[in-house]
C-alpha positions as CSV (number, residue, x, y, z in Angstrom):
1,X,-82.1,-64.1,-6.3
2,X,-83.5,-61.3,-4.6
3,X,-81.8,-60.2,-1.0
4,X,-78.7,-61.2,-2.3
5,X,-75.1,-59.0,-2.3
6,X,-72.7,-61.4,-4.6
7,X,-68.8,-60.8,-3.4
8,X,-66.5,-61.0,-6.2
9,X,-62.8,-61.9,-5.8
10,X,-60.6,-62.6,-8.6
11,X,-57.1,-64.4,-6.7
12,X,-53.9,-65.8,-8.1
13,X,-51.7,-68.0,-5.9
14,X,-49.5,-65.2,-4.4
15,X,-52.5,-63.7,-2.9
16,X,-54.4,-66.9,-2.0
17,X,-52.9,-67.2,1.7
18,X,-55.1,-63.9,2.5
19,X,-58.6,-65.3,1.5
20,X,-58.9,-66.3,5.7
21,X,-58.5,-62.7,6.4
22,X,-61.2,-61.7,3.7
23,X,-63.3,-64.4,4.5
24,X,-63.5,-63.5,8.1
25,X,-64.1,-60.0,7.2
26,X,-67.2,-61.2,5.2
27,X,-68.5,-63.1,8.4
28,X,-68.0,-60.0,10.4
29,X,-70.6,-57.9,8.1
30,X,-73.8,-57.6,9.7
31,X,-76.9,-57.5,6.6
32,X,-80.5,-56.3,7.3
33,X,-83.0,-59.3,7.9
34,X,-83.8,-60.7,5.2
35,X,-80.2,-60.7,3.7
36,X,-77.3,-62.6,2.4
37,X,-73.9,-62.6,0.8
38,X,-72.7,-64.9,-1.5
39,X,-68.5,-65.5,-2.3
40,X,-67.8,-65.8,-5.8
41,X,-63.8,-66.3,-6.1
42,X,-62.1,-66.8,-9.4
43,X,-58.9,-67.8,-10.1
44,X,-57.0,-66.4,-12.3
45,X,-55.6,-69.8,-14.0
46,X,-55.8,-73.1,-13.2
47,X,-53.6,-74.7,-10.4
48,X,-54.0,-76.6,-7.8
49,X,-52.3,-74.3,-5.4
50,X,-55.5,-71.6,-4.8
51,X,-58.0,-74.5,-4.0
52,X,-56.6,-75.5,-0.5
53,X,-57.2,-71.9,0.6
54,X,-60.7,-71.4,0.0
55,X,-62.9,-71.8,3.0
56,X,-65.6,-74.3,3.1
57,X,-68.9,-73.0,3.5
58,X,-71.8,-73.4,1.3
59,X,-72.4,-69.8,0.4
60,X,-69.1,-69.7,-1.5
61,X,-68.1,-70.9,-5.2
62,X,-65.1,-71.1,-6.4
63,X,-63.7,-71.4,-10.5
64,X,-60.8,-71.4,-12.5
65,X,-60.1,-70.4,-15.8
66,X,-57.2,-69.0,-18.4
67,X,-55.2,-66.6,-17.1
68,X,-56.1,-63.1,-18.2
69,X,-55.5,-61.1,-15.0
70,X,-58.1,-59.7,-12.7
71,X,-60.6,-58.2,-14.6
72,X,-61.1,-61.3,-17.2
73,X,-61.3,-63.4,-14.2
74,X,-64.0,-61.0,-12.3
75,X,-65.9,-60.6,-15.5
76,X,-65.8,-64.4,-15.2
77,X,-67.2,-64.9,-12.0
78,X,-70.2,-62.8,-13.2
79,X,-71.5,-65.5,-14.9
80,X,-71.9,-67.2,-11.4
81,X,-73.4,-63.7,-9.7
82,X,-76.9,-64.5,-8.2
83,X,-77.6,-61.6,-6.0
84,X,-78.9,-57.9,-7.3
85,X,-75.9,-56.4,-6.3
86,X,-72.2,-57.0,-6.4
87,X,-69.4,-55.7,-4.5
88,X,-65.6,-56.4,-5.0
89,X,-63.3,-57.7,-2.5
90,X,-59.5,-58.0,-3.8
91,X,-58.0,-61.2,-2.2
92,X,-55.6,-59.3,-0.2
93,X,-57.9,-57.0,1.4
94,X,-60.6,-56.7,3.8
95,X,-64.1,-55.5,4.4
96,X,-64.2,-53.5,8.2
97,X,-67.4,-53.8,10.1
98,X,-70.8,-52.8,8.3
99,X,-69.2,-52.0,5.2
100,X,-71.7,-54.4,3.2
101,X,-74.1,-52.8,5.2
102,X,-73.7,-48.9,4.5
103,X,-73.1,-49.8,0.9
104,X,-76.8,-51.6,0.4
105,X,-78.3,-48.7,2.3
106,X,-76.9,-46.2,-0.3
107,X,-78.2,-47.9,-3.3
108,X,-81.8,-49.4,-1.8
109,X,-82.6,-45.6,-0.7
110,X,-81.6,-43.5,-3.7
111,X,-82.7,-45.7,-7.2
112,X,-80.6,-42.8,-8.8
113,X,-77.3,-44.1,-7.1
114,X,-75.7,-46.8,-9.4
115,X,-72.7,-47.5,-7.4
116,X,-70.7,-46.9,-4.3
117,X,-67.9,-46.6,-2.8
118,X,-66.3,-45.9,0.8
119,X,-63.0,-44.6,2.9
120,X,-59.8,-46.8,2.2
121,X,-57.2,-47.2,4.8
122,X,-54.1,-48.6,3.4
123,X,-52.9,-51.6,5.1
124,X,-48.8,-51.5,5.9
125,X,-46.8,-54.5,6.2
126,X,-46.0,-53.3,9.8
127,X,-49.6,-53.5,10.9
128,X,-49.9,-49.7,10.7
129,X,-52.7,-47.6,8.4
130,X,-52.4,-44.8,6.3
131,X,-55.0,-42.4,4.7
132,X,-56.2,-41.1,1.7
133,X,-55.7,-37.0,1.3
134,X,-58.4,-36.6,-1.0
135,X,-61.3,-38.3,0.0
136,X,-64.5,-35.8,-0.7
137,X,-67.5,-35.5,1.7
138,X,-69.6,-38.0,2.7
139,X,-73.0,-38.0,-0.1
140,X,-73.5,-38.0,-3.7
141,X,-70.9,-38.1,-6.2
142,X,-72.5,-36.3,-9.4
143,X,-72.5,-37.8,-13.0
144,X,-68.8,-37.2,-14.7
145,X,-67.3,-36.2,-11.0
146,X,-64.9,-38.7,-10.8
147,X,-63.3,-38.4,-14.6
148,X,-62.7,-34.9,-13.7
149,X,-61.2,-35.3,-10.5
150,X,-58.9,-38.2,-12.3
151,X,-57.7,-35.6,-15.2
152,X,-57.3,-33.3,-12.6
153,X,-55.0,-34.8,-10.1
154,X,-52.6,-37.1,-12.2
155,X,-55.2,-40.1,-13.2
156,X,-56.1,-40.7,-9.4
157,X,-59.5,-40.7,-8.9
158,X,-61.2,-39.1,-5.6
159,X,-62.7,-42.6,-4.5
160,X,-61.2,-46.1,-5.0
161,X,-62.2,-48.7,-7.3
162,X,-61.6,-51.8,-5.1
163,X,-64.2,-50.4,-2.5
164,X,-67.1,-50.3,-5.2
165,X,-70.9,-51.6,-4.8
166,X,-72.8,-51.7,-7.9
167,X,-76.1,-52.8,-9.5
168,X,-75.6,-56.1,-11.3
169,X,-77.8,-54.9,-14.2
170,X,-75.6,-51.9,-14.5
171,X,-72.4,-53.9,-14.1
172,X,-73.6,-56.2,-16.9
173,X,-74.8,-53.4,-19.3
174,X,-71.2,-51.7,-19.4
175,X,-69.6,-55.4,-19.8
176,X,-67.8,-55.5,-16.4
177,X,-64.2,-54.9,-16.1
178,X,-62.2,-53.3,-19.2
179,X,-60.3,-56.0,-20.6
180,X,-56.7,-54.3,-19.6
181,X,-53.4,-55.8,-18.2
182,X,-54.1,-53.0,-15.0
183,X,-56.7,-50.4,-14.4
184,X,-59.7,-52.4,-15.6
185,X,-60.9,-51.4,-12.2
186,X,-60.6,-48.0,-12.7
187,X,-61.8,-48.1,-16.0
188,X,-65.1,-49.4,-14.8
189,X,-65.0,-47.2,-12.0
190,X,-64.7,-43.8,-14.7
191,X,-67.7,-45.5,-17.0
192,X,-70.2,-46.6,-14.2
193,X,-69.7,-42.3,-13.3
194,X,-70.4,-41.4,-16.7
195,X,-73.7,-43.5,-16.7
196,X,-74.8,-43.2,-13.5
197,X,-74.9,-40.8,-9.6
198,X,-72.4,-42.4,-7.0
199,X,-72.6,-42.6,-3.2
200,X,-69.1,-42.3,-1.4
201,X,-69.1,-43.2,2.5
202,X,-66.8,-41.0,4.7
203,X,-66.5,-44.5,7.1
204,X,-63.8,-46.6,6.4
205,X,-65.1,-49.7,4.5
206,X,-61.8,-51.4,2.8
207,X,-58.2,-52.5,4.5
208,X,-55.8,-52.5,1.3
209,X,-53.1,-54.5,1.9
210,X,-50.1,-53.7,1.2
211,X,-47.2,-55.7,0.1
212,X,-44.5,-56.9,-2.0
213,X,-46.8,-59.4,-4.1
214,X,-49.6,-57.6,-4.7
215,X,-49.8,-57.0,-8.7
216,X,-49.4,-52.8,-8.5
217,X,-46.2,-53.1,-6.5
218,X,-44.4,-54.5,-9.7
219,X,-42.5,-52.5,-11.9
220,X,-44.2,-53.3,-15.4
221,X,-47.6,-51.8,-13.8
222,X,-45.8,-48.8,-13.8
223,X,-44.2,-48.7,-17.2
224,X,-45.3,-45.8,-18.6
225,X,-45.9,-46.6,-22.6
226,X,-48.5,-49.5,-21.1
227,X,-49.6,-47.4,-18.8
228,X,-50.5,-44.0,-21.1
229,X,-52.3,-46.4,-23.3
230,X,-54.5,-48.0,-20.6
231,X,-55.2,-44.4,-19.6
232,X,-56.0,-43.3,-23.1
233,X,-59.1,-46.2,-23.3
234,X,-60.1,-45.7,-20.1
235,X,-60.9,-42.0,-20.6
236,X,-62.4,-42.4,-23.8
237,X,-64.5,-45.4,-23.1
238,X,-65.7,-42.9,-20.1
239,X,-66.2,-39.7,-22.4
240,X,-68.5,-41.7,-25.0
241,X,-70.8,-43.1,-22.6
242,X,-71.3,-39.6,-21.0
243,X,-71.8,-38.2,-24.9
244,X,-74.7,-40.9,-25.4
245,X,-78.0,-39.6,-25.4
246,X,-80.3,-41.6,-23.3
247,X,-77.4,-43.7,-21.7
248,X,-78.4,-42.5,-18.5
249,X,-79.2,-45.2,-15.2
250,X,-82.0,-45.2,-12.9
251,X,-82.8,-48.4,-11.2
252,X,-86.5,-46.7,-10.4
């Protein structure tokens, strides 16, 4: 469907008591005419204990499915995805103000940008926000930028994945999310660069929540045999896409 931004939550039931707060942050974000969101939320299992949360309105669907973790149950909700793009939103978290906005300007301007992504304020417990240190300028992100910005500063990337805007043709082409116990996110962040220009807004467009139940506040995500290994794919799945000939992306 044309005009369309698809919103794609995966959400398992610790998180499910913060789909109000993302919900009203989607019914904050002010589109061009013409435009429309749609919600797709996955679960990640099948309970009954998600369902209850989800508002009711008629531009949101909700499914279930085996557990995989988050990227299994995004790649999921793909198969629900009507509009020509698609932007993640984490269950916990929260678009700020024109956010959807800024992000469908970057990509309907530029056919060369494949993605993009915006500031991140980290969200504290006690109501207070915290910065990133190394966001870069406001504009284009090159091909290959952000895999050597990861290398470079201890596998963290310049621009977060949970902010990111994409092409659903793109998404689609590089399969969606790795299919990783953690980092998927990233991992599809490092390919979509190898593929493809990026747009990063200096204006704040994500609230990360932080707290005790989110999934990269445990202890195994940061155990560091899984965690080499899940670095190792990501950076070679992002190295052989940028050694393909002809696997570059323009939407034009």
């Amino acid at each position: 469907m044309a005009n369309l931004i698809t919103v794609i939550t995966a959400v398992h039931t610790p998180a499910a008591k913060y789909l109000a707060d993302a919900y009203k942050s989607l019914t904050e974000q002010q589109l061009p005419d013409g435009w429309d969101w749609q919600w797709v939320i996955q679960e990640d299992g099948e309970t009954d204990t998600v369902a209850p949360h989800v508002p009711a309105d008629p531009r949101i669907s909700f499914g279930q499915g085996r557990p995989g973790r988050a990227g299994v149950a995004r790649t999921m909700a793909l198969s629900r995805a009507k509009g020509q793009f698609v932007k993640v939103l984490d269950a916990d978290d929260m678009l700020t103000p024109g956010s959807l906005a800024r992000d469908l300007r970057a990509l309907t301007e530029d056919p060369s940008v494949g993605w993009s992504t915006s500031r991140v304020l980290d969200l504290l417990p006690d109501g207070s926000t915290v910065g990133f240190d190394q966001d870069p300028p406001e504009g284009l992100i090159e091909r290959g930028a952000v895999l050597q910005h990861w290398k470079e500063h201890n596998y963290r990337a310049q621009v977060h994945p949970a902010t990111l805007f994409v092409r659903r043709d793109l998404l689609l082409a590089l399969g969606g999310w790795m299919a990783l116990p953690a980092s998927e996110d990233t991992g599809l962040l490092l390919a979509l660069s190898a593929v493809s220009r990026g747009w990063f807004s200096a204006e704040t467009g994500l609230l990360y929540r932080k707290w005790p139940g989110q999934v990269t506040a445990q202890q195994e995500h940061a155990q560091e045999g899984e965690r080499e290994a899940r670095f190792a794919v990501v950076e070679a799945r992002a190295r052989v896409l940028a050694a393909m000939d002809g696997w570059r992306y323009d939407a034009a």
